[in-house]
C-alpha positions as CSV (number, residue, x, y, z in Angstrom):
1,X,5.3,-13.5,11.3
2,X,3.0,-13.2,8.5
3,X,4.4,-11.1,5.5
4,X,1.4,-9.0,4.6
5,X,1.0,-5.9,5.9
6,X,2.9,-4.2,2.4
7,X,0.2,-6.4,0.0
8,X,-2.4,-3.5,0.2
9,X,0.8,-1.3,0.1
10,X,2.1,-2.7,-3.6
11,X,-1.5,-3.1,-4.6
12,X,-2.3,0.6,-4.5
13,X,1.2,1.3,-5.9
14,X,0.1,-0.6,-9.2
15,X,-3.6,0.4,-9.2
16,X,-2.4,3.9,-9.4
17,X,-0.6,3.3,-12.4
18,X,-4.1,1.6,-13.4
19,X,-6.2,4.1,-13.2
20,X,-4.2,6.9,-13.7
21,X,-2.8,5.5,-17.5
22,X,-6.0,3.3,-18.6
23,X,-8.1,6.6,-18.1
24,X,-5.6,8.5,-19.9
25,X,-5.7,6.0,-22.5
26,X,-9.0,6.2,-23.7
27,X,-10.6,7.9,-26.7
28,X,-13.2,8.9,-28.5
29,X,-12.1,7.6,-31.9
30,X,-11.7,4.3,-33.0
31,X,-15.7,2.6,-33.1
32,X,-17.0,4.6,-30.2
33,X,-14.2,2.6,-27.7
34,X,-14.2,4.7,-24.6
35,X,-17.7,6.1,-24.7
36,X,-18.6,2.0,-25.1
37,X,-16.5,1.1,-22.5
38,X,-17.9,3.9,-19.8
39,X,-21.6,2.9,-21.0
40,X,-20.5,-1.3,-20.2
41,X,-19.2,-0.2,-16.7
42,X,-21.8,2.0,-15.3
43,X,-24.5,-0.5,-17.0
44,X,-23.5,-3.3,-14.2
45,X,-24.2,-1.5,-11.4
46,X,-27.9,-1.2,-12.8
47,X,-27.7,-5.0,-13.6
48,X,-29.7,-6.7,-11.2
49,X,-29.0,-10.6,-12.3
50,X,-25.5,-11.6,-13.0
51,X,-22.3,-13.5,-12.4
52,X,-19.3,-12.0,-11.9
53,X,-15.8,-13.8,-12.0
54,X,-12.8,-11.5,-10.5
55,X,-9.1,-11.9,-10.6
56,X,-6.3,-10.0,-9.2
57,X,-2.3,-11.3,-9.4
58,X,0.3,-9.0,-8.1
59,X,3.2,-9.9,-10.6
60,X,6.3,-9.7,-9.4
61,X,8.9,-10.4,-12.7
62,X,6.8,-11.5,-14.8
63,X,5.6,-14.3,-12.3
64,X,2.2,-14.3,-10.2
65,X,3.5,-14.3,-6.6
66,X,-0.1,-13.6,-4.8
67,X,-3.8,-14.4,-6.7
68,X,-7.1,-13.7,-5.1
69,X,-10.4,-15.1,-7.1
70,X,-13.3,-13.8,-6.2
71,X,-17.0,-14.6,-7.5
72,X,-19.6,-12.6,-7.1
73,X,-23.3,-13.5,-8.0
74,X,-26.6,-11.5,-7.9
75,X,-30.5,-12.2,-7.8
76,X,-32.0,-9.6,-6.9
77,X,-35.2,-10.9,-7.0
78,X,-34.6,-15.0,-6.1
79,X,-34.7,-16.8,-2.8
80,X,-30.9,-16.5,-2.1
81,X,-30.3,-12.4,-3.4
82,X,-26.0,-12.6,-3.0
83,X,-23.7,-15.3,-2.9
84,X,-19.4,-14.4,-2.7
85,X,-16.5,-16.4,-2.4
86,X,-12.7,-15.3,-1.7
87,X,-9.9,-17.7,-2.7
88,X,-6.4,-16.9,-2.1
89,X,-3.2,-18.2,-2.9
90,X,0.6,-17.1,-1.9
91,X,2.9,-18.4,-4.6
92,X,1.4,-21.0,-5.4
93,X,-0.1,-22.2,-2.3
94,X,-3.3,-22.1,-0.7
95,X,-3.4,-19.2,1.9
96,X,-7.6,-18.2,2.2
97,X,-10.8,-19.2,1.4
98,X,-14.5,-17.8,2.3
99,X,-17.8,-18.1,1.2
100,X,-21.3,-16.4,1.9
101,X,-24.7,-16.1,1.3
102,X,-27.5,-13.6,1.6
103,X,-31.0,-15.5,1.8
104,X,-34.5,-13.6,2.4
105,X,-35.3,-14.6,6.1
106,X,-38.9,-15.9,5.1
107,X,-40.3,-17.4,8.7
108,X,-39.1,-13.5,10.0
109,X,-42.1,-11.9,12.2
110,X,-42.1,-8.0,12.7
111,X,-39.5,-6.2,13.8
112,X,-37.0,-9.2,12.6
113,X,-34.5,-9.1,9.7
114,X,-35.8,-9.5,6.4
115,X,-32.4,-11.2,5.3
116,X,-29.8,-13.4,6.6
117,X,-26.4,-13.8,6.1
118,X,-24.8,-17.0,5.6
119,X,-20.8,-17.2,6.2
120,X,-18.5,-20.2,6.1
121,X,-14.3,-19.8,7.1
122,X,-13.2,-23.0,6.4
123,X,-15.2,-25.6,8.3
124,X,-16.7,-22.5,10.4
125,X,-20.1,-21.8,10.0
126,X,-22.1,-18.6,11.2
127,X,-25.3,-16.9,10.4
128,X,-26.1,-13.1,11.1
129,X,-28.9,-11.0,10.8
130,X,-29.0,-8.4,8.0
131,X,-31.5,-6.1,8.2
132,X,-29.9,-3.3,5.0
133,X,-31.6,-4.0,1.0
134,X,-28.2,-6.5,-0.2
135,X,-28.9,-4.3,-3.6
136,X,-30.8,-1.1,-4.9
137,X,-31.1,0.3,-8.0
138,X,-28.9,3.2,-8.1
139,X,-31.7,5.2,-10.2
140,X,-33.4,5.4,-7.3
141,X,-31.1,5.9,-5.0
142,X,-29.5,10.2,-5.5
143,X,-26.7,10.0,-3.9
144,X,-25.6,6.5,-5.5
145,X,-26.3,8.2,-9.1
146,X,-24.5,11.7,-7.9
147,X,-21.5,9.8,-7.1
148,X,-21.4,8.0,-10.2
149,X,-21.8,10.7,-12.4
150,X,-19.0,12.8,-10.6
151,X,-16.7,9.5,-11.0
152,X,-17.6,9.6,-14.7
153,X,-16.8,13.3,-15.0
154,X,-13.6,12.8,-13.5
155,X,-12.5,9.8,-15.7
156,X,-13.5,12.2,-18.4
157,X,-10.9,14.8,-16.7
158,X,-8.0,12.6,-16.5
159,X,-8.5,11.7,-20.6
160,X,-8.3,14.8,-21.8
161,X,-7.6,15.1,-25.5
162,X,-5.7,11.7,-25.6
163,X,-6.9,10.2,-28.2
164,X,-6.6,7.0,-30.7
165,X,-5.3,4.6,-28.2
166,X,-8.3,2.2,-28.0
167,X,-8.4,0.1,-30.7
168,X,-11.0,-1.9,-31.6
169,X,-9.3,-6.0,-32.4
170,X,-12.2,-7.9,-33.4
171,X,-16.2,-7.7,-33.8
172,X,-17.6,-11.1,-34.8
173,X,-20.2,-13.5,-33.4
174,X,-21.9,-10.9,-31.4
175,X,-18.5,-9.7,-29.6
176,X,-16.8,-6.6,-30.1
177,X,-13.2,-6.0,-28.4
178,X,-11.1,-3.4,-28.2
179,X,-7.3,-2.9,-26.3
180,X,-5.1,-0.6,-25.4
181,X,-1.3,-0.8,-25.4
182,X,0.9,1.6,-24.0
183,X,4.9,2.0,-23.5
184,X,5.9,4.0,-20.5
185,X,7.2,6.7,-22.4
186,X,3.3,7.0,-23.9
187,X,1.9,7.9,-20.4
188,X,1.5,11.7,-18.8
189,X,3.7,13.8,-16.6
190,X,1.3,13.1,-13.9
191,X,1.3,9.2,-13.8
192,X,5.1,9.2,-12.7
193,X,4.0,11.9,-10.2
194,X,1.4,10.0,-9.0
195,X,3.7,6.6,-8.5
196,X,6.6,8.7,-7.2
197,X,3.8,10.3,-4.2
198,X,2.6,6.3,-3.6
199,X,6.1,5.1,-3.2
200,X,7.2,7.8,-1.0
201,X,4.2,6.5,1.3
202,X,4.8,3.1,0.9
203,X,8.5,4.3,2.1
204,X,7.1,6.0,5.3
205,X,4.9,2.6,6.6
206,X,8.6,1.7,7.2
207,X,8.2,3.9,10.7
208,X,6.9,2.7,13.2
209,X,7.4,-1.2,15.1
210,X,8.1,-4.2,14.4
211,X,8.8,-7.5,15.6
212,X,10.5,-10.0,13.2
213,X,10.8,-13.9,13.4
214,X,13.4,-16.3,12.2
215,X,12.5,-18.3,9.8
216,X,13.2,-21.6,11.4
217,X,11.3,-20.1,15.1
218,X,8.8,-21.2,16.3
219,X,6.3,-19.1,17.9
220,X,3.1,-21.2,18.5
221,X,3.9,-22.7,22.2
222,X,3.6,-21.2,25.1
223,X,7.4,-20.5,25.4
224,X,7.9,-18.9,22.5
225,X,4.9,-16.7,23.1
226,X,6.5,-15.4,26.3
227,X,9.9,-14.0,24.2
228,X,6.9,-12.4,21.8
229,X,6.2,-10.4,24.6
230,X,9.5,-10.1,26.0
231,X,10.1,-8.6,22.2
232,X,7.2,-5.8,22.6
233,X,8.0,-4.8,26.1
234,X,11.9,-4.0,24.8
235,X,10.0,-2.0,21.8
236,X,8.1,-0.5,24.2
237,X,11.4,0.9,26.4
238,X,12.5,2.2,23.0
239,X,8.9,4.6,22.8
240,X,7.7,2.0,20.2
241,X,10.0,2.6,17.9
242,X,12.6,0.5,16.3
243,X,12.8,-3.3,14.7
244,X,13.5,-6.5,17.1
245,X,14.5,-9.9,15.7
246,X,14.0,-13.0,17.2
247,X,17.1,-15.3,16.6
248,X,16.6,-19.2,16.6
249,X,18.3,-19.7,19.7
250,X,15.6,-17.1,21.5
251,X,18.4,-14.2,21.9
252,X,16.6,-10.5,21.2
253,X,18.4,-7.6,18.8
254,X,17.2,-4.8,18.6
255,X,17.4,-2.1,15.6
256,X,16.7,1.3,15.7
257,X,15.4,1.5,11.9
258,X,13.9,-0.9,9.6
259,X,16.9,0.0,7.2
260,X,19.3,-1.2,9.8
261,X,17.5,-4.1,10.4
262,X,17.8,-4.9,6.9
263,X,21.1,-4.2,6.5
264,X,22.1,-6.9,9.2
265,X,23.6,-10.5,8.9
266,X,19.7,-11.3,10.4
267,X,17.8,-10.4,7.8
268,X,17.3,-13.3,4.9
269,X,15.0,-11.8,2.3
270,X,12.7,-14.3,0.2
271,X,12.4,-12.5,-3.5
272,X,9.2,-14.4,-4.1
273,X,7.8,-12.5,-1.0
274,X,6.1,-9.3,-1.4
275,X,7.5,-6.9,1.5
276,X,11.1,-8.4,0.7
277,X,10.4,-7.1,-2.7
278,X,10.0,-3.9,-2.0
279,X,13.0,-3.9,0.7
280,X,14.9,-4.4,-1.6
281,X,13.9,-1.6,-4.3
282,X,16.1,0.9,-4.2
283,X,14.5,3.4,-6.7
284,X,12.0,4.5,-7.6
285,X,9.2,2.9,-10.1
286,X,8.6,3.8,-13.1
287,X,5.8,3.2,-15.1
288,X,7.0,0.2,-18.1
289,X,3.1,-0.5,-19.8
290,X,-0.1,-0.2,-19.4
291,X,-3.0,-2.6,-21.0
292,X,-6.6,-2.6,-21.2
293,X,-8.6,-5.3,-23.2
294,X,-12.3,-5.4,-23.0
295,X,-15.2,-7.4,-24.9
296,X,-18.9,-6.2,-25.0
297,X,-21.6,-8.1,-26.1
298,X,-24.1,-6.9,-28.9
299,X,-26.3,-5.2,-26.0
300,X,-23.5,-2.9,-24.8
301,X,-22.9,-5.6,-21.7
302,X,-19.4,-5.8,-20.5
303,X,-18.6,-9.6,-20.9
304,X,-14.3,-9.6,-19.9
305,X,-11.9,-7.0,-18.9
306,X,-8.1,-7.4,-18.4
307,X,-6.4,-4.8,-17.4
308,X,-2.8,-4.6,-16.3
309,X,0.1,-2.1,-14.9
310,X,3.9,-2.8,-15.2
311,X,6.6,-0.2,-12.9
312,X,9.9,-1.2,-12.8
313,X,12.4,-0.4,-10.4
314,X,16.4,-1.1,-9.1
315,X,17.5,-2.8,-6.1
316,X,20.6,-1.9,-4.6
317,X,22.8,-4.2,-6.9
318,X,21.5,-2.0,-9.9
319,X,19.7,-5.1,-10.9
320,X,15.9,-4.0,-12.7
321,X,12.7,-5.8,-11.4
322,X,9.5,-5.3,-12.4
323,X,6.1,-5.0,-10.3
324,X,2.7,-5.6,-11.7
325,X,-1.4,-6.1,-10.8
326,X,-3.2,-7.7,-13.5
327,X,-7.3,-7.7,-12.7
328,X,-9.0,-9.8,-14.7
329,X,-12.9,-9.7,-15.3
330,X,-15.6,-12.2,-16.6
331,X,-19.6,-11.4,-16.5
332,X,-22.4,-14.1,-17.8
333,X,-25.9,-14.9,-17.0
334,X,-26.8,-12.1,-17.6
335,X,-30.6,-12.2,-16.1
336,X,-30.6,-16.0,-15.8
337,X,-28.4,-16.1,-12.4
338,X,-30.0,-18.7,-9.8
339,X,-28.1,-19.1,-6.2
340,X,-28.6,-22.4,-4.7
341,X,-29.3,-22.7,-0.7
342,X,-26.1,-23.9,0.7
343,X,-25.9,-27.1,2.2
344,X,-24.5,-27.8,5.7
345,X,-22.4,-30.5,6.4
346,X,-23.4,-33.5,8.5
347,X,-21.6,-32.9,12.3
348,X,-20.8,-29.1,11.7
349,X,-21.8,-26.7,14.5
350,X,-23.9,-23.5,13.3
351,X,-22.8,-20.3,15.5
352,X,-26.5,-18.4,14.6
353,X,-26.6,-14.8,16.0
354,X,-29.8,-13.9,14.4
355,X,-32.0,-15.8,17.0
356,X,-32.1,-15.3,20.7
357,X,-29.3,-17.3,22.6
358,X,-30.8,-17.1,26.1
359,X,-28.8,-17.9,28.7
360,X,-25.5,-18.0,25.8
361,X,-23.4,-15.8,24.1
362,X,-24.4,-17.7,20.7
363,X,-27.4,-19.5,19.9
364,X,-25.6,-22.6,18.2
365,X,-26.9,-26.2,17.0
366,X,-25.4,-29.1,15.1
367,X,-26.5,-30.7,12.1
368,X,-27.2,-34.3,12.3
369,X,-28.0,-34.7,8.6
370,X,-26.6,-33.1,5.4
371,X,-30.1,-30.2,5.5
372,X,-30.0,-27.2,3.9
373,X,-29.6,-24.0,5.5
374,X,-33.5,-22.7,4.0
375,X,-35.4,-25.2,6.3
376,X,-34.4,-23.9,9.9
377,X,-37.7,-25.4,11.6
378,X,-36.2,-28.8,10.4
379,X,-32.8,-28.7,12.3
380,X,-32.2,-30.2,15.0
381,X,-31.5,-28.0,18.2
């Protein structure tokens, strides 16, 4: 069984800490910092050529346990308008990877879609239609620029009258930088409120079902797949509720709570494994530090961000571990971004839902020659 579902869990446990202290950390003292900073962010969603380089690691004692880098790239105005890619990795390992494009549909006709979107999933190719703008300029859009100004006026909320925490560290070579650093005991009554409400939902996704695998069983064939079911249907007699664990040898047990299930000889928790982690925490976090570091070139343009949350908590042996999300941002070509077509591989198969399929689910065709995707009258059906 896949360990993910408490990823999204842990990562809005940290981000809280994120926004909740990096907001509270800001002022208006030191060089202009915050104001500067607000300015850089809200500037990018007017930016309508750039490249953007994301980064997020959930930390888990110091030590990157899950990465995801994303790129993101935008011209508005070229040939190929959006182009993203998803890599992730599970300590240390390579666990995801995805790519797409959006291209202007230039042989459309009326009533067709004025963009395509290009995906690839490993060796899996697919095109769809996409008949929404990929980007507008939120001056001319209301509700975009209502929403942004209430998010500003809310960020502005949560800093109150903190003040002379954003330092500024350097300002050479057309780069200014500024940082802030703060110890847990820096932070507001109502960060530790907020990460107290966050675990106490992370605490209740424990209800519910589950079925749990061995780690040495194997439940890819066909007989294994039957004792899967066997395994929901006993769940099911239970009114879906309660834990069942697959032994090795096939045998079934089933537990009432996911504590008791965890509490058994069956259990064998992996500490470099995110839901194990938090199985195991028996308090709850606290916030340990908060960081921000930002540079902004000399036309106000957000050019890196880090930012970072640290909670720490106790596991049942009174032993401390810590739990972090770093984010890391990089921005360049600024208005000199250029997306390439992407090239199809020689003998892949192209599952194309933006023309008619006929007679088949899936208008598809294979590529006889390395082509690229911008010449569709040239491939071969």
């Amino acid at each position: 069984m896949r360990k993910k579902k408490h990823f999204y869990t842990v990562v809005c446990l940290i981000a809280g800490v994120i926004l909740l202290t990096t907001a509270a950390a800001a002022n208006y003292g030191n060089a202009n910092g915050y104001p500067m900073y607000k300015s850089a962010i809200k500037r990018i969603l007017y930016e309508d050529n750039y490249t953007a380089s994301l980064k997020l690691e959930l930390l888990y004692n110091g030590e990157t346990t899950i990465s995801s880098q994303q790129t993101y790239m935008l011209d508005a105005k070229g040939e190929v308008v959006k182009y993203d890619t998803n890599e992730s990795t599970r300590n240390s390992e390579f666990d995801h990877y995805y790519e797409s494009w959006t291209v202007r549909n230039t042989a459309s006709k009326e009533g067709e879609p004025k963009y395509l979107s290009i995906s690839r999933n490993r060796d899996n190719w697919s095109i769809y239609p996409s008949y929404g703008e990929p980007w507008n300029n939120p001056a001319e859009d209301e509700l975009t620029s209502k929403t942004i100004r209430f998010v500003e006026l809310l960020a502005d909320t949560f800093i109150g009258d903190i003040k002379n925490n954003f330092v500024q560290t350097s300002n050479a070579d057309g780069l200014v930088s500024y940082q802030v650093v703060l110890s847990g005991n820096q932070l507001p009554e109502y960060v530790s409120a907020g990460l107290s409400m966050l675990f106490s939902a992370s605490k209740e996704s424990n209800n519910g079902s589950y079925v749990y695998y061995d780690n040495e069983f194997d439940y890819s064939n066909d007989e294994n797949g039957e004792l899967r079911d066997k395994a929901w249907r006993l769940i099911a007699d239970k009114n879906h509720v309660g834990v069942v664990h697959i032994a090795v040898d096939g045998s079934l047990h089933y537990f009432e709570t996911r504590a008791q299930y965890f509490e058994s000889e069956f259990y064998k928790p992996d500490m470099t494994d995110v839901e194990d982690i938090l199985n195991m925490i028996e308090t709850e976090p606290v916030p340990k530090s908060a960081k921000c570091f930002i540079t902004l070139d000399d036309e106000g343009r957000l050019v890196n961000n880090v930012i970072e949350g640290i909670v720490s908590a106790y596991d049942k042996n009174g032993e401390e571990h810590t739990l972090g999300l770093r984010i890391t941002a990089d921005f360049t070509d600024y208005g000199t971004t250029s997306i390439e077509y992407p090239e199809i591989p020689e003998g892949t198969t192209v599952f194309d839902y933006s023309k008619p399929a006929l007679d088949k689910e899936v208008y598809t065709y294979r590529v006889e020659s390395s082509e690229e995707i911008s010449e569709p009258d040239s491939v071969d059906e």
